[in-house]
N, C-alpha and C positions, 0 to 999 in steps of 0.2 A: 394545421401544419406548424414545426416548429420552426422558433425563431432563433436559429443559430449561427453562427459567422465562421463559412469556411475559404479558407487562404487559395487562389487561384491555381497553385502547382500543387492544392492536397488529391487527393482521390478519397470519396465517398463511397462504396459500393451500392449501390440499390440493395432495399432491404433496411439498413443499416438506422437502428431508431436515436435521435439524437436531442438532449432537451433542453428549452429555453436559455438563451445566455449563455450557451456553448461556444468556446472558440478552437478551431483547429486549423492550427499556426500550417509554416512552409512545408511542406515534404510529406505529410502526414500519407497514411493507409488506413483507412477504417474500412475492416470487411463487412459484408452484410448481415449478419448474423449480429454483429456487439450492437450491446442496449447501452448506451449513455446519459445519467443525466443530468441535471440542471446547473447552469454555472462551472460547470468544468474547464480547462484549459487542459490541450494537449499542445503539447512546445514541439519544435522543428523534429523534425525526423521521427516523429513516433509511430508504431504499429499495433494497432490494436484488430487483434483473431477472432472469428467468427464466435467461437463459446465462450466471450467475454461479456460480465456486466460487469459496470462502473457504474457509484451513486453518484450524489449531490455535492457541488462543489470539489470534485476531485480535482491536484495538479498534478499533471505528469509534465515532467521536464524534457528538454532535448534529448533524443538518441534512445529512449526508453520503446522496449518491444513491448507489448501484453497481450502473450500466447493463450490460445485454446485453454480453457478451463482456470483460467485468474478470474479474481472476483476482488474486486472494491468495494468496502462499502464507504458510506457519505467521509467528506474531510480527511479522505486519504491525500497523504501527498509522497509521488516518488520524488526520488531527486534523479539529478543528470545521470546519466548513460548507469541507471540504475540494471539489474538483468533479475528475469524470471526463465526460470525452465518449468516443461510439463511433462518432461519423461526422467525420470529417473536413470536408469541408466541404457542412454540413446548407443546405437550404430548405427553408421549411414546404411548398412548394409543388411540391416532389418525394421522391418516398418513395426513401429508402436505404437499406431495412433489410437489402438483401440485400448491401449495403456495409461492414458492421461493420468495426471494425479491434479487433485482437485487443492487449490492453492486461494485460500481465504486471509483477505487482509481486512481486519474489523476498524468499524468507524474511528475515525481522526488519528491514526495508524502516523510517524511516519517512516521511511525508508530511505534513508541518506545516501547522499551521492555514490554510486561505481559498488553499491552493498548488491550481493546475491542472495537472492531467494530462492533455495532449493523445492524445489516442487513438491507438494502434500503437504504443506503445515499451513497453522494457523499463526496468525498473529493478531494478537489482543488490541483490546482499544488503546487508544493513545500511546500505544506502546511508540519505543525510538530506537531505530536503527540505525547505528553509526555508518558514517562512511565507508566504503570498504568491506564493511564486515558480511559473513556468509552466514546464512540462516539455515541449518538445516533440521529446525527441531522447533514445536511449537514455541510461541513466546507469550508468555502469560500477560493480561494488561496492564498498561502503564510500565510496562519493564525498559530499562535501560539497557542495551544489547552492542556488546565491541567485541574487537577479533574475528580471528579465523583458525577453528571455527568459532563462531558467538558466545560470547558468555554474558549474562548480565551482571552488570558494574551498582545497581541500582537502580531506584524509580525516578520516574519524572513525572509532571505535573500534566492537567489539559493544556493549562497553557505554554508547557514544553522546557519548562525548568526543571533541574533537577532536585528530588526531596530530599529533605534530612534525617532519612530510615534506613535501620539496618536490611540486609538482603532477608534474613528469616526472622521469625521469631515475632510480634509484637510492638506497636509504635504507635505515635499520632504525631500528624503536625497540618499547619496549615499553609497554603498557599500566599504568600506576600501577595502575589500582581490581582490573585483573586477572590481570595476568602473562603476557600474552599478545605474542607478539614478532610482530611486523607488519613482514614486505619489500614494498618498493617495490624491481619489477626491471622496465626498458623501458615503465614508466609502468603496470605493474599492478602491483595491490598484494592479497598474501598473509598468510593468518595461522597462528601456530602457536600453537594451546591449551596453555595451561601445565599 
């Protein structure tokens, strides 16, 4: 059995796998079907849909939904009243559920405050979403991403600084807080752990 800490007004659904070191804060909805796990925090008011996985260490903030067909992997983090969709283009007035688009957020991702994530894309590792900003188009890793719609402004670091590389073309530099040397070659960009 796991050993997880849920808040007295959350609702857990039966079914619902959840793993060590989990907290889910006031208000929460976990349906039966989402797989969560280790180390996460889900903040007040969150809902997380039956065809959802979440990894290791995810944080989701207040007010954030995470509908049918969202996927986290390990050291994502949304921010506040961040939004995902999983229909493309919804009416109340016709049912889509068999429409889903499948919305992949890769390790140590993160997602900043009240940004939208249009359904069907990927987003790269360590990549960083500004606040605000709508997503509706893959985001390559470690990209820097502002506006509406998103454009990338430039890379950031694992540890979430921003680098000192141009957007295409060719570069190196290394990370001050980590030691970590980051190539830019034909407009991707690599890293090497110090």
């Amino acid at each position: 059995m796991s050993n997880y800490t849920v808040h007295d007004s959350a609702i857990v659904d039966d079914g619902a796998l959840i793993g060590d070191n989990t907290r889910v804060w006031h208000f929460v909805h976990v349906c039966g079907g989402a797989q969560i796990g280790q180390g996460c925090s889900l903040g007040q008011n969150v809902f997380v849909g039956n065809k959802v996985t979440i990894g290791n260490n995810v944080k989701i903030q207040n007010n954030v939904s995470v509908y049918d067909n969202v996927h986290l992997e390990d050291d994502v983090f949304c921010g506040p009243s961040m939004v995902f969709t999983n229909v493309y283009n919804p009416r109340s007035f016709i049912e889509r559920k068999t429409e889903y688009r499948d919305t992949l957020v890769k390790k140590g991702a993160t997602l900043g405050a009240n940004c939208t994530v249009v359904c069907g894309v990927t987003i790269g590792e360590y990549a960083l979403v500004g606040a605000g900003a709508v997503i509706n188009k893959d985001v390559p890793p470690f990209a820097l991403m502002v506006g509406v719609p998103a454009k990338q402004i430039g890379w950031i670091s694992k540890y979430g600084e921003q680098l000192s590389l141009p957007l295409t073309g060719n570069g190196q530099t290394v990370c001050e807080n980590t030691g970590d040397k980051y190539c830019l070659k034909d407009g991707q960009l690599s890293v090497e752990m110090d």
